[in-house]
KELOMI-822503 format. One line per field, with one value per residue (C-alpha): residue number from 1; residue in one letter; x, y, z. Coordinates in Angstrom, 1 decimal, decimal comma. Each point is the difference from the previous one (the first is absolute). Example, Ala and Ser with C-alpha at 12.3 -4.5 7.8 and 13.67 -1.06 7.14 Angstrom:
% residues 2
num <- c(1 2)
residuo <- c(A S)
x <- c(12,3 1,4)
y <- c(-4,5 3,4)
z <- c(7,8 -0,7)
//
This chain:
% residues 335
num <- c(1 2 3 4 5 6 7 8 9 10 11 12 13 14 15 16 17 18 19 20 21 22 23 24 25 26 27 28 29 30 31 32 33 34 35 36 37 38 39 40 41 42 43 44 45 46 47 48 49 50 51 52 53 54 55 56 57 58 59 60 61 62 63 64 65 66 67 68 69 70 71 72 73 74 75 76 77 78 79 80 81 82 83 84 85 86 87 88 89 90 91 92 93 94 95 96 97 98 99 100 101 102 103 104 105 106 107 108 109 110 111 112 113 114 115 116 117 118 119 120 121 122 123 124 125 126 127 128 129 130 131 132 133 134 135 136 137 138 139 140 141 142 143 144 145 146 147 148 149 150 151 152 153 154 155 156 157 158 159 160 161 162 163 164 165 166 167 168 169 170 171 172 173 174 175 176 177 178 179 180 181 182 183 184 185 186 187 188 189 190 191 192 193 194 195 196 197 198 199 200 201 202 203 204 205 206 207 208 209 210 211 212 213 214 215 216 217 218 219 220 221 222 223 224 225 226 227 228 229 230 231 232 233 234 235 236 237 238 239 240 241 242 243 244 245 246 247 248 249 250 251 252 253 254 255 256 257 258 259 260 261 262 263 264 265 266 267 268 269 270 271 272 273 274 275 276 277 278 279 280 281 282 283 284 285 286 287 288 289 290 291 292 293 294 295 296 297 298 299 300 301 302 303 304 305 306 307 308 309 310 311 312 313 314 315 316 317 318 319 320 321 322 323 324 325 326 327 328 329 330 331 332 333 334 335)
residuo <- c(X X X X X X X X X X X X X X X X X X X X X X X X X X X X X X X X X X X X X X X X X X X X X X X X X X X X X X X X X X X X X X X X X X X X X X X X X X X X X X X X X X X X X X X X X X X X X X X X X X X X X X X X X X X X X X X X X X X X X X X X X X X X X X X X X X X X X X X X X X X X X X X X X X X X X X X X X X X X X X X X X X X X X X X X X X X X X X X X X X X X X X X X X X X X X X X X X X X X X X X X X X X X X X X X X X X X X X X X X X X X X X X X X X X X X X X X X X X X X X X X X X X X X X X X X X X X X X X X X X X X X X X X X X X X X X X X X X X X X X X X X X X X X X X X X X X X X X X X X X X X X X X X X X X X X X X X X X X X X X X X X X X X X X X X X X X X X X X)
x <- c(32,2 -2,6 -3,7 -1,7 2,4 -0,2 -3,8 0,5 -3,7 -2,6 -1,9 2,9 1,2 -2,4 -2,7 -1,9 0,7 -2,5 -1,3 3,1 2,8 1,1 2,4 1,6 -1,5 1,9 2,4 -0,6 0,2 0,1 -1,0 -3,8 -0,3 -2,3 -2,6 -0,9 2,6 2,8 3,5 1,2 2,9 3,5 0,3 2,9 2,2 1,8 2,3 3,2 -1,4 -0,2 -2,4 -0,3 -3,1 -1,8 -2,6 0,5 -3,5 -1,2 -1,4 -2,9 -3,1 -3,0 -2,7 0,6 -2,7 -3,2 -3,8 -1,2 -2,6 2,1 2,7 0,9 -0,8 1,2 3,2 0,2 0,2 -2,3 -0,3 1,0 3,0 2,7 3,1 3,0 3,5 3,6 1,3 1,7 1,5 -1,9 0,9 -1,4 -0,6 -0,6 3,1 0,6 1,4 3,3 0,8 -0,8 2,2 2,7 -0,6 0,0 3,4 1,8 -1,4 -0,4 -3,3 -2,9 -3,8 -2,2 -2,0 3,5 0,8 -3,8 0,5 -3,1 -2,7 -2,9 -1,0 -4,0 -1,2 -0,7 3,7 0,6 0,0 -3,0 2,4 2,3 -1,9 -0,8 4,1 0,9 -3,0 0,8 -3,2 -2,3 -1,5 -3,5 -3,2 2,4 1,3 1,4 3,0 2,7 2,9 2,6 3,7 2,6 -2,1 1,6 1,0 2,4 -2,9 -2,8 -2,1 2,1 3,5 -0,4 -0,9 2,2 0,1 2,2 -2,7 -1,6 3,3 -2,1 -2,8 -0,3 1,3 -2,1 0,1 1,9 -1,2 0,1 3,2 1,7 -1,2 1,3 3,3 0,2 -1,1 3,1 2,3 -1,6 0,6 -3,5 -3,1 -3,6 -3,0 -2,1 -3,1 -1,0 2,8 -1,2 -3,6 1,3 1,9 -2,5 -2,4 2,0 -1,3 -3,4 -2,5 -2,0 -0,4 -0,8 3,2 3,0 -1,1 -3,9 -3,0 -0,6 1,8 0,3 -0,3 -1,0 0,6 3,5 1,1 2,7 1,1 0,6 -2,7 -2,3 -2,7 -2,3 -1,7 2,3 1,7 -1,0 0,2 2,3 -0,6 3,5 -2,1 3,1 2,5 0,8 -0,8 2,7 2,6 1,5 2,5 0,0 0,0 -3,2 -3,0 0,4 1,5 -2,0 0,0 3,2 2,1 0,0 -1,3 -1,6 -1,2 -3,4 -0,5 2,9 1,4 -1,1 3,1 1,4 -0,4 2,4 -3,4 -1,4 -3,7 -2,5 -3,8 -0,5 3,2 0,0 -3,6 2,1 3,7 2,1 -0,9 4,0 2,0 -2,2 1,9 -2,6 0,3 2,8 -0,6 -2,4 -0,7 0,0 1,7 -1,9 -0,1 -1,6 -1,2 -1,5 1,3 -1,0 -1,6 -2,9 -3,6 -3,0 -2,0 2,5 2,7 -0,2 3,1 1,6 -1,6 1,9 -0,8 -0,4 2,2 1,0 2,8 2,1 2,3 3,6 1,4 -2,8 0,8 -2,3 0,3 -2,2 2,2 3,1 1,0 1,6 2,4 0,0 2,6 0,2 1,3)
y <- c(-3,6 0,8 -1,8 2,2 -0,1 -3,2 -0,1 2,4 -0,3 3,0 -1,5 -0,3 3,5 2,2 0,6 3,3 1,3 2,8 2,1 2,4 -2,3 -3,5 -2,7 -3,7 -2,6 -1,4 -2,6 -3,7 -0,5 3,5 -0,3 1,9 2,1 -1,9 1,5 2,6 -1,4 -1,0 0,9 4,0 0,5 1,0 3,9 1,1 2,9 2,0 3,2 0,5 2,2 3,6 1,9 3,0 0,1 -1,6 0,8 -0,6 -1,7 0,7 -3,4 -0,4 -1,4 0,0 -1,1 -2,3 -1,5 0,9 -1,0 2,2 -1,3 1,0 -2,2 -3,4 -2,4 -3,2 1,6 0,2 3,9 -0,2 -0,3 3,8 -1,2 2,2 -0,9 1,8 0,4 0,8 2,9 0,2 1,2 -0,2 1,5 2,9 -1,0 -3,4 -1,8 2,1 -0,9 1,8 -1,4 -4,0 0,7 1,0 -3,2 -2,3 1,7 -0,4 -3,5 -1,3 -1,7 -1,6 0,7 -2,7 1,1 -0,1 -3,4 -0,9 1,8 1,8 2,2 0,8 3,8 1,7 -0,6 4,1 0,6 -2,0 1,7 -1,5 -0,3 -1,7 -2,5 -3,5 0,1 0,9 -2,0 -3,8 -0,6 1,8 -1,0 -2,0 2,5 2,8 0,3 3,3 -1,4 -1,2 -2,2 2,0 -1,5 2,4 2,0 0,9 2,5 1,8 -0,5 0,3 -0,4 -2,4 -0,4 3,7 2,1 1,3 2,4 3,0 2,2 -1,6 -0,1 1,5 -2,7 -2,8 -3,2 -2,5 -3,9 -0,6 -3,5 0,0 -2,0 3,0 2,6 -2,1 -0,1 3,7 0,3 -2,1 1,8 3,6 -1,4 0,5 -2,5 -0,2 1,3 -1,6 0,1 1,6 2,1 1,5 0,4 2,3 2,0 0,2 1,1 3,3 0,3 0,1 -2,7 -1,8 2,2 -2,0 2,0 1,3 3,6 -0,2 -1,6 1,4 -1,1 3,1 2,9 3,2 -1,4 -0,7 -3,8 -1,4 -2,8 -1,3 -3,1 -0,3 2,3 -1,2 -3,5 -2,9 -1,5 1,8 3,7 2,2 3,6 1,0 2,4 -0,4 0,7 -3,7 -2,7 -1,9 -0,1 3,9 1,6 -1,5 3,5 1,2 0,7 0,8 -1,3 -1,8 1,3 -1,8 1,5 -3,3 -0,1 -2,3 -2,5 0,3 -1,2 0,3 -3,1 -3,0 -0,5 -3,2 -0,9 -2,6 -2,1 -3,0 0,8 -1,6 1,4 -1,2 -0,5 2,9 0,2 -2,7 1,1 2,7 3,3 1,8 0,4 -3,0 -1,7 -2,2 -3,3 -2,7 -1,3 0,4 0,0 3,7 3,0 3,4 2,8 3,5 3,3 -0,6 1,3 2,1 -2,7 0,0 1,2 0,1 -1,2 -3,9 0,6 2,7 -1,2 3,1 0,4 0,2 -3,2 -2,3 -2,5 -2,7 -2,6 -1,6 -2,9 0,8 -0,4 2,4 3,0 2,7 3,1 1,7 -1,8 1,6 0,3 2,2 -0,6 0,1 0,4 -0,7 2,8)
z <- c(-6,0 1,9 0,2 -2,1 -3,0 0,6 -0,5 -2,9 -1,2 -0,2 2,5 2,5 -0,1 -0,9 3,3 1,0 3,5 -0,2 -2,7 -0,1 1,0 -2,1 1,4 -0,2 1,8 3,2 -0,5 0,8 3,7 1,5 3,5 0,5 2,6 3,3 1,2 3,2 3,0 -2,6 0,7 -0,8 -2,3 1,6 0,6 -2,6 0,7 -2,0 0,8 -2,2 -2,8 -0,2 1,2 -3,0 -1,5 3,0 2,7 3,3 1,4 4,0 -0,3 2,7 -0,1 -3,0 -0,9 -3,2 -2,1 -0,9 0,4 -2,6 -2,8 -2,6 0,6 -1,2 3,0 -1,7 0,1 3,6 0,3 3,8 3,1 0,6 2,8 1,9 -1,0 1,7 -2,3 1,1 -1,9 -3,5 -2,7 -3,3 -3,3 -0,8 -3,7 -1,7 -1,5 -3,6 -2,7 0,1 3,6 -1,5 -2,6 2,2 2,0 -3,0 -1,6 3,7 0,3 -3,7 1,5 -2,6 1,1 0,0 -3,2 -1,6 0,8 -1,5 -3,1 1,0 2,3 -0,3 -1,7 0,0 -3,8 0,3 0,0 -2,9 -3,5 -1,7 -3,3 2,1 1,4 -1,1 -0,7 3,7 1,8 0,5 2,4 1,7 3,7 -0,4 1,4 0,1 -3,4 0,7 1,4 -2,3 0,0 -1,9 -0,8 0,8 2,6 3,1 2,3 -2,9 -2,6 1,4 -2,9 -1,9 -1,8 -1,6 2,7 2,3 3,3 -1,2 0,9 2,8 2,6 2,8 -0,4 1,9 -0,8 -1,3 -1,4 3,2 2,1 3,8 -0,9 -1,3 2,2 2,8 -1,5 -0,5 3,3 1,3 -2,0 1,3 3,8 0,4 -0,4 -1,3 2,3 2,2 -0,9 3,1 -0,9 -3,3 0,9 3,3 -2,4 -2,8 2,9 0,3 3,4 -0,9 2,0 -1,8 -3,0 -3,2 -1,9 0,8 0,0 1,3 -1,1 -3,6 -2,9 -1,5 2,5 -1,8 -3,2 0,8 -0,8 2,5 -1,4 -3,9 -0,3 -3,0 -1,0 -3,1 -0,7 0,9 -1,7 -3,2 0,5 2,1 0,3 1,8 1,7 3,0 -3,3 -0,1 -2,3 2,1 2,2 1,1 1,9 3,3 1,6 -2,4 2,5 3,5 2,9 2,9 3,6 0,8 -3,5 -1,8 -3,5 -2,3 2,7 -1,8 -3,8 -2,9 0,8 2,6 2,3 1,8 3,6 1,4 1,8 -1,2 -0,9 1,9 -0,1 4,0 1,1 2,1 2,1 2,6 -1,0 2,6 -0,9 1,5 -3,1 -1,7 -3,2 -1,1 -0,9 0,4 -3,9 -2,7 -3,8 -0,5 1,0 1,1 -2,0 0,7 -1,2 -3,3 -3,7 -2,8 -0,6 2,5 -0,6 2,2 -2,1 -0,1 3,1 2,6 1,6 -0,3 3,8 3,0 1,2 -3,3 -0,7 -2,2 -1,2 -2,3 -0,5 1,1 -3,8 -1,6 -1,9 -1,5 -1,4 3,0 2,8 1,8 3,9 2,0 3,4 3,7 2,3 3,9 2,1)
//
């Protein structure tokens, strides 16, 4: 059993990360992260799985980060730094639904929100009739996140719902934990962070999105984030109210899609916020331990007006053994 069902209290499970992403706490004595100087983690490689469904990355150098005002400093998104990558394969898509399911019927595995009896679901996708029977808690200054039993990545909105129509979505309520398992039985691994941010870049420098410098070009939205007042009213003007088709707006420069908003997605690097001004800046993998893992390219979620991390350079974390219903991965491979 782990710490926190140990803890089992409201208190102990039930933090905010940021406004559009809830988690667990870290368990008693996880290792945090030193400071500038520490130790990097080990380089993983990875280069059985199949390539279908993949790009093939130049690698190179970039420019990674950002200075901008906009951002989220505290989170450690500057200094603006050149950071050269070897290339890779990345999946072209997130990790859907029908492809998890495949995994979990070959491997009979259990997801961490499966083992808790529990992840955590927006109150806006929650049927207001439905709700003081499915809600067991709700996160303290962000209420809008709930604890629901029987959540996870085959329910996402609790015991009743189901994914028969939402196959090509991504996968969500799945913990670092599980997406690193998928990604061992895949013969692939997780990103880099350095990794993801290149290929969200699309070849663009320094651009604040994936596609430019305006959010909407011409009108057009590019990625499915929310639109309305958060938390309280979401226009869909993207067609969304949550998460879609993983292959529903267009593709960046490089032909990956969704690596802005729908759903955040797993890095494999601890987070640190200055870690990396001092750390190597060739094929970086942040650092050796931590608290929190790093997640990237915002949700449905995410509004301007609470969490712009649907930019190119934001960033944030969450605790290894986390699972939300705005939270899925995709894989890497070596070549």
């Amino acid at each position: 059993m782990s710490d926190i069902e140990e803890q089992g209290t409201k208190d102990a499970v039930l933090e905010t990360k940021a406004c559009c992403v809830a988690g667990k706490p870290a368990g008693v004595g996880v290792q945090i992260a030193a400071g500038p100087g520490a130790a990097s983690a080990s380089r993983v490689f990875a280069r059985d799985g199949a390539t279908d469904d993949m790009v093939l990355l130049p690698g190179g150098t970039f420019l990674m980060g950002t200075d901008m005002d906009a951002g989220f400093p505290m989170d450690g998104e500057g200094p603006v730094r050149e950071v050269k990558l070897d290339a890779f394969h990345i999946d072209r898509y997130p990790v859907t639904n029908r492809q998890f399911r495949e995994f979990v019927e070959e491997t009979h595995y259990k997801t961490d929100a499966e083992k808790f009896g529990w992840s955590f679901v927006f109150a806006g996708n929650i049927a207001s009739w439905d709700y003081e029977r499915l809600v067991k808690d709700t996160v303290r200054g962000a209420e809008w996140w709930c604890q629901v039993a029987g959540a996870d990545w085959a329910h996402p909105e609790g015991p009743e719902s189901h994914i028969r129509k939402r196959k090509d979505h991504p996968v969500v309520h799945i913990s670092w934990c599980d997406a690193m398992a998928y990604a061992k039985w895949a013969g692939k691994r997780l990103p880099t962070e350095a990794e993801f941010e290149y290929a969200a870049r699309g070849g663009l420098a320094q651009t604040i999105y994936g596609w430019g410098n305006e959010l909407t070009p011409n009108g057009q939205h590019m990625c499915n984030i929310w639109q309305g007042s958060f938390p309280d009213h979401n226009t869909a003007e993207d067609g969304y109210e949550g998460t879609c088709p993983v292959d529903a707006f267009p593709a960046n420069g490089y032909g990956l899609y969704s690596m802005t908003g729908n759903t955040w997605e797993w890095c494999a690097d601890w987070f640190h916020p200055t870690f990396h001004r001092e750390a190597g800046r060739v094929n970086p993998t942040g650092p050796m331990n931590g608290t929190a893992r790093v997640m990237r390219g915002g949700s449905y979620l995410c509004h301007h007006s609470y969490c712009n991390r649907y930019r190119v350079a934001a960033r944030s974390s969450n605790t290894p053994d986390s699972s939300t219903g705005n939270l899925g991965f995709r894989c890497v491979r070596d070549v």
